[in-house]
N, C-alpha and C positions, 0 to 999 in steps of 0.2 A: 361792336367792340365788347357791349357784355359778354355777348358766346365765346370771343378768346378770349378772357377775361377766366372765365367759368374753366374754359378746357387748358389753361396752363394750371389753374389752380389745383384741376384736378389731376393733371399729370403732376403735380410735384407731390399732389397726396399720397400719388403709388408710387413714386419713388421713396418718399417717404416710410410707406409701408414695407416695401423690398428692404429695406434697407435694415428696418427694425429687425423684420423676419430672419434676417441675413445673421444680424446681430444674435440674436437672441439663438439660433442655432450654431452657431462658431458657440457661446459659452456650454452648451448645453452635450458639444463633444468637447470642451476642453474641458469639461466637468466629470463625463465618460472617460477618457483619457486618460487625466491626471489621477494620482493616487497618492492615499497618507499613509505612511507607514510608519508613524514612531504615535505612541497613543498616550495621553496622559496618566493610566492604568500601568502601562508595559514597559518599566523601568528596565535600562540596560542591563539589569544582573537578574533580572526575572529569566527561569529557565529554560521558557519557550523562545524568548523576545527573539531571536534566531529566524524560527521556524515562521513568524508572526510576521516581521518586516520582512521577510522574503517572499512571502505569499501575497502580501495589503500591496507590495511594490509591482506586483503583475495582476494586483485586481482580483483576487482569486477570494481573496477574505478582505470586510472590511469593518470600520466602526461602528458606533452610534452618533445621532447628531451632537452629543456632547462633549466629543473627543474621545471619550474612552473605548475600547473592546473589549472589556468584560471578560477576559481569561479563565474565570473560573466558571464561568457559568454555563451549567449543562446546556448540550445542543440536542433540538427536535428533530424528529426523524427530517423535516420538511425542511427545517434550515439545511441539516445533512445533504438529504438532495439537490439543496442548491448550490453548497458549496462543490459537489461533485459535476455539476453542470457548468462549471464556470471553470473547473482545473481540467480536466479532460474532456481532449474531442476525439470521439468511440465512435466510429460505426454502428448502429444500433445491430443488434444479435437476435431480438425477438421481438414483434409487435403486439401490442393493446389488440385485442380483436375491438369489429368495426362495432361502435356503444360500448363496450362495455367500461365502464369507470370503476372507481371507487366511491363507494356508499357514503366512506367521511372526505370525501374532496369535491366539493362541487365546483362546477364550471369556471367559476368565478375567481376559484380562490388564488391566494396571490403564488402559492409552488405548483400548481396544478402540471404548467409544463417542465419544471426542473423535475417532479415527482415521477410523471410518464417518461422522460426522455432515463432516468436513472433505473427504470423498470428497462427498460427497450436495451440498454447498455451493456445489461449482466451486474448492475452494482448493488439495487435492490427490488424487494420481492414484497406482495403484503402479505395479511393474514389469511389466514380460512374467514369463508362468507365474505371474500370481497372487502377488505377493510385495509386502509393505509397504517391509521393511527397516526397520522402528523405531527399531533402533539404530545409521541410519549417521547421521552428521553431516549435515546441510542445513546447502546451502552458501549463500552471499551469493548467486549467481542464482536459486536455486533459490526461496529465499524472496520473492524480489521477485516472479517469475514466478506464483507461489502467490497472492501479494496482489493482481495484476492481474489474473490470473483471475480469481478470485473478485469483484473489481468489475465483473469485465467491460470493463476500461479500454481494450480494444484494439481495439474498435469502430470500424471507419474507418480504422481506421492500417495504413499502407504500410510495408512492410519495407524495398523495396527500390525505388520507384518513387513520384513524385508521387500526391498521392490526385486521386481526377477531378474533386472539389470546385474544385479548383485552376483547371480549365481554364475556370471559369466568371469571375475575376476579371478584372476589366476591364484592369488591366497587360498581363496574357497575351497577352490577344485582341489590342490595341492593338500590341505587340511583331510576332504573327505577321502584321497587314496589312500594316505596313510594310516586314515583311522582303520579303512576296512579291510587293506590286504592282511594283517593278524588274522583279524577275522576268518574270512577265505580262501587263505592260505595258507600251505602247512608250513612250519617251520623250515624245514630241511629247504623246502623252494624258496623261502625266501632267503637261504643264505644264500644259494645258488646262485639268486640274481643280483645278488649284491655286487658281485665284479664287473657287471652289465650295467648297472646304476651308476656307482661312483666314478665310473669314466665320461660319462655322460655329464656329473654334475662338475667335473675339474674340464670339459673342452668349455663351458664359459667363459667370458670374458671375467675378470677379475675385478672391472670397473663396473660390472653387467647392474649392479645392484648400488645407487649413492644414495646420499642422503637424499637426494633431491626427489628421487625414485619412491622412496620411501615417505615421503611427504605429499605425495602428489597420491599415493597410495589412500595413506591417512584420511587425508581430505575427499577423495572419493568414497571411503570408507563413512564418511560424516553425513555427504551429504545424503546417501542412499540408506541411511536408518532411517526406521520407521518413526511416522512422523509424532509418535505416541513418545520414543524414546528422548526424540528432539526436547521437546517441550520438560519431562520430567528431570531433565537436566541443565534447563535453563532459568525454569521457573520455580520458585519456592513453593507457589499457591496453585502448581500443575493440576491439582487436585479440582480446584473450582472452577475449569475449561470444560462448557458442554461436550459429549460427545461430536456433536454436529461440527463443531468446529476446531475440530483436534489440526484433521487435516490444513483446512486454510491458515489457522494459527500460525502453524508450523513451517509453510511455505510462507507467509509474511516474515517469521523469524528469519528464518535462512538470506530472507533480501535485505533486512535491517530495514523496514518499513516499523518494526514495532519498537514504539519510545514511551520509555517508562520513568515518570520522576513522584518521586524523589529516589526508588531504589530500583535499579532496572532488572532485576531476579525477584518481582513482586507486578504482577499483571493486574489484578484486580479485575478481573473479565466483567463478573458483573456489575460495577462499577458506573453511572452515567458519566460519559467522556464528556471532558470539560471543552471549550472551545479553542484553548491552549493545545489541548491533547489534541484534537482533531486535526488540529491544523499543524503539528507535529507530526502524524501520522497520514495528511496529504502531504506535504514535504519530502517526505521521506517516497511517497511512492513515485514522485514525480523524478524523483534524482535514480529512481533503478530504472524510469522510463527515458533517460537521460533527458530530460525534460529543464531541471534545472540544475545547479553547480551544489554538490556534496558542501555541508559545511565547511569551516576551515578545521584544519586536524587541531589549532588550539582553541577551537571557541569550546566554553565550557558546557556546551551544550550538548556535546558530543559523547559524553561520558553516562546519558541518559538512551542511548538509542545499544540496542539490545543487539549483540554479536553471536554468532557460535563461532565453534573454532573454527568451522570451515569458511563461516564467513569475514574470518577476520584475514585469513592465509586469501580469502581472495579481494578483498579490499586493498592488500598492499599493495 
């Protein structure tokens, strides 16, 4: 009678124990799961709060144990990394060769895989002599740079010269015969061929050339400037953009990935990007990967995210 005794008691202990286990793993994913997205910090008229609740609401960014998120507060290369590990899932593009680490990350530490898996990605790089730097601030280009990469958006773009695309359009071509037949030919011929031209340019359609034509012109004409002209016409402080990062700049600009508050013709590249910005600027990459839903066209928030004209004729 004690042995059953003994062996019910102890069957109910493991069910007992299952059952805790059971427990305590149900809250531990509806902990994982659930998400807070309004912060005692992120008042509704604060200019990211947009960019903020959209992100905390898919997990992508979150708070502090004391409710707030701390908006202004510069972000670590290492937080960086993580927030990029949790918004995008990339196919890695290159591998850590086998050992080799970084000198400032050891094994242990708490970004070590958000760190490698954003190297593997295309999204970031370290220093010379093997160095992450974790805990320096990433700055406002540096991050843009990071998200360009990582799309690969700078595909075809000119830093500093016309792309060769350009020299197929019919404008072009049309500009450089007339500049050179003066040139190479003599007067008398070109009158000559003048009754051979103008019959040519009247069998046209008459509708051959519309507004719409002309617009669709334009905006070609926008996006295939060099990515040097882009910037010096969007930004006031064009001037303070590394070299290195003309190009990706300028292809983040064209997708409206780059948001700038308080005045959006003022970049501040070197700037450390606050947590607000960052997560303004994943926002923003995830809606040209159509990842997430574009703000509303009245959220005030809108008037901080940075257009050119050609990205504004393709936004409508």
């Amino acid at each position: 009678m004690t042995r059953l005794t003994q062996f019910v008691s102890a069957g109910v202990s493991l069910l007992t124990l299952n059952l805790t286990v059971f427990a305590v793993g149900a809250l531990e994913t509806y902990a994982q799961s659930s998400s807070v997205s309004t912060f005692s910090d992120v008042q509704p008229n604060y200019w990211a709060q947009p960019f903020i609740r959209g992100l905390a609401a898919r997990n992508i960014v979150a708070g502090y144990p004391d409710g707030t998120f701390r908006p202004e507060q510069p972000v670590d290369r290492d937080e960086f990394a993580a927030i990029i590990r949790k918004a995008f899932d990339k196919p890695p593009i290159r591998q850590i060769e086998s050992g080799a680490v970084y000198k400032d990350v050891p094994a242990n530490y708490w970004a070590t895989r958000p760190i490698e898996e954003a190297y593997q990605q295309g999204f970031m790089s370290g220093y010379p002599g093997g160095y992450f730097r974790p805990n320096q601030p990433v700055s406002k280009v540096e991050a843009i740079v990071a998200l360009s990469k990582g799309l690969n958006l700078t595909t075809g773009t000119s830093a500093v010269s016309v792309p060769t695309t350009t020299q197929n359009a019919v404008p072009q071509q049309t500009t450089r015969r007339t500049t050179k037949r003066p040139i190479f030919l003599p007067l008398a011929i070109t009158s000559l061929m003048q009754p051979l031209l103008i019959p040519k340019a009247q069998a046209a359609p008459i509708n051959a050339v519309t507004s719409s034509t002309t617009e669709r012109q334009a905006v070609a004409a926008n996006l295939n400037r060099p990515a040097s002209f882009i910037l010096t016409n969007t930004y006031a402080d064009a001037n303070r953009i590394p070299q290195y990062a003309v190009a990706d700049v300028a292809a983040a600009t064209k997708k409206n990935i780059v948001v700038n508050y308080p005045n959006p013709k003022v970049l501040n590249p070197s700037k450390p990007a606050t947590r607000g910005e960052i997560t303004a600027l994943i926002y923003q990459t995830l809606v040209v990967q159509g990842k997430i839903e574009p703000l509303a066209n009245n959220s005030p928030a809108n008037q901080y995210i940075v257009r050119t004209t050609s990205s504004n004729h393709n936004s409508q």
